[in-house]
C-alpha positions as CSV (number, residue, x, y, z in Angstrom):
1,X,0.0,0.0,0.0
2,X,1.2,3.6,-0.5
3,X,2.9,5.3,1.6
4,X,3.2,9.3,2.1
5,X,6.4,10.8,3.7
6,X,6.2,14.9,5.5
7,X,9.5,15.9,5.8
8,X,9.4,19.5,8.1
9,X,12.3,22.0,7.9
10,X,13.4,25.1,8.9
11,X,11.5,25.4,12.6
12,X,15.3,25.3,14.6
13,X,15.3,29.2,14.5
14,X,11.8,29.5,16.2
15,X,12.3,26.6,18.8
16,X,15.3,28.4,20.0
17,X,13.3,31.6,19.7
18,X,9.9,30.7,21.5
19,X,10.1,28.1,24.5
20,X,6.6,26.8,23.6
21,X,7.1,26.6,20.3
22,X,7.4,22.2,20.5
23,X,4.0,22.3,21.7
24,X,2.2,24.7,19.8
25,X,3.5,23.2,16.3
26,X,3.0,19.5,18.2
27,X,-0.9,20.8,18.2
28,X,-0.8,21.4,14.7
29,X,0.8,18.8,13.8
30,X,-1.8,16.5,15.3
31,X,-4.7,18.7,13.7
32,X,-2.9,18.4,9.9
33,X,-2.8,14.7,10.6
34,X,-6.5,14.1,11.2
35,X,-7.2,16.4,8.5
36,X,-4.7,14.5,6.3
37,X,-6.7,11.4,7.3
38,X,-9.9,12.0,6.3
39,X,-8.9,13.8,3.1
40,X,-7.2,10.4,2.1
41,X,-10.6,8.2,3.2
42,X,-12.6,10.7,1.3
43,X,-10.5,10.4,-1.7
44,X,-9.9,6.9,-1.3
45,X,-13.5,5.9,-1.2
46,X,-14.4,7.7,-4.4
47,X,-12.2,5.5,-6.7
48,X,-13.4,2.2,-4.6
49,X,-14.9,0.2,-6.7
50,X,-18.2,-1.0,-5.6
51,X,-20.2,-4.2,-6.4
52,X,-21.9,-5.1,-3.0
53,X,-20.3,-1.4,-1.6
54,X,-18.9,-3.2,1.4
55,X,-15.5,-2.7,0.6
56,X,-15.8,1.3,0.1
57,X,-17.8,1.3,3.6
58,X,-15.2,-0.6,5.1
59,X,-11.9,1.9,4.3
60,X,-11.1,3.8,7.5
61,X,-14.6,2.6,9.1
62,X,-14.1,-0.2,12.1
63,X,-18.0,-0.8,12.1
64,X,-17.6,-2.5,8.7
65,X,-13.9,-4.0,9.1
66,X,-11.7,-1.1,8.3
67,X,-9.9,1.5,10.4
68,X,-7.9,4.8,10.6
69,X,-5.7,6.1,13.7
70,X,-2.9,8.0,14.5
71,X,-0.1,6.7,16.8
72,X,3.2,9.5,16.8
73,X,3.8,10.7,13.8
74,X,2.1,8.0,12.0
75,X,-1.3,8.3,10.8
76,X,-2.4,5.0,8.6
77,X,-6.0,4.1,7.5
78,X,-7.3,0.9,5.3
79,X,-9.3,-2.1,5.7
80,X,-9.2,-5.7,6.7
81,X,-11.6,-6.9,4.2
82,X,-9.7,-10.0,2.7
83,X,-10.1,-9.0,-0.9
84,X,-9.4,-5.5,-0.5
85,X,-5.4,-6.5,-1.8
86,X,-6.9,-8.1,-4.6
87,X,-8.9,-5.7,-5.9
88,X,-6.2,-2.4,-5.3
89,X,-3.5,-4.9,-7.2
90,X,-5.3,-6.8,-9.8
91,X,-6.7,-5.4,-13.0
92,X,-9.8,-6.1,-12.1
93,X,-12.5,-3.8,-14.1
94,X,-16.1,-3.3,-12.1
95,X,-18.7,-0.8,-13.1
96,X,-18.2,1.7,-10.1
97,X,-14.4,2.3,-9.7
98,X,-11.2,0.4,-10.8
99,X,-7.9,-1.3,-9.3
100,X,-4.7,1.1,-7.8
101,X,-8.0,2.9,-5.7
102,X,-5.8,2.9,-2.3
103,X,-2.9,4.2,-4.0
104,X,-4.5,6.7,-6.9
105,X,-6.5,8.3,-4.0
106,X,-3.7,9.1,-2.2
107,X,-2.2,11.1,-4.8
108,X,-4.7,12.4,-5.3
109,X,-4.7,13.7,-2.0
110,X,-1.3,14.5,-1.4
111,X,-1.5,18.0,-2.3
112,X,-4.3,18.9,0.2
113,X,-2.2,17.0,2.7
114,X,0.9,18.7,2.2
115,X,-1.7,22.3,2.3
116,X,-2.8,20.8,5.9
117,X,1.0,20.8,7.6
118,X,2.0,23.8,6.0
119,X,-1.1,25.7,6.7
120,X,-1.2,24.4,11.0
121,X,2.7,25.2,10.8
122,X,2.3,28.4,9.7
123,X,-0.9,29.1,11.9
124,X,1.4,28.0,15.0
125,X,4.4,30.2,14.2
126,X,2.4,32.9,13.7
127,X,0.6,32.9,16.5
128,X,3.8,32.9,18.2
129,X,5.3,35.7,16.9
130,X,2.4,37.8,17.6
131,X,2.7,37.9,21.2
């Protein structure tokens, strides 16, 4: 399955600067990750294909045998439906959706995920400096 890398740089100056810096950016962090999250379900979900529709409710939903958390700096969503692999890997054609759903929805979402950090970043350092 896909996975998306956030590499932050350039926050040494202003954790030297403003002792609560860590935890203000630490809170934004966690907010761009949830955002992230949900962005990637959303856009996940619209390539699923569907048949029955069980598999798209299942991605990031543990009522129907998927999930979505965030542990760290880790954030990971998906589903435990045992032909979910199939379908993402196989070129397997069905009326709603096609295969590569999991990984051509989060391309898709990668640019609203990467607007997320640097949006809550810049929110956090801002609010910093304004004091």
């Amino acid at each position: 399955m896909p996975d998306v890398k956030i590499k932050i740089t350039g926050l040494d100056d202003i954790i030297k600067r403003y002792p609560q810096a860590p935890a203000r950016i630490e809170q934004g962090i966690k907010r761009a990750f949830l955002k992230s999250l949900f962005s990637a379900i959303q856009q996940v979900r619209t390539r699923t294909p569907v048949k029955t529709g069980h598999l798209k409710r299942s991605i990031g939903n543990p009522a129907f045998g998927g999930w979505k958390w965030i542990k760290g700096k880790i954030a990971s969503m998906g589903t435990n439906i045992n032909y979910a692999i199939w379908v993402e890997v196989r070129r397997a054609r069905h009326p709603v959706g096609d295969w590569k759903y999991m990984e051509r929805g989060i391309q898709a979402s990668l640019k609203n995920i990467k607007g997320f950090f640097e949006r809550e970043i810049a929110d956090a350092i801002r609010k910093l400096t304004m004091k």
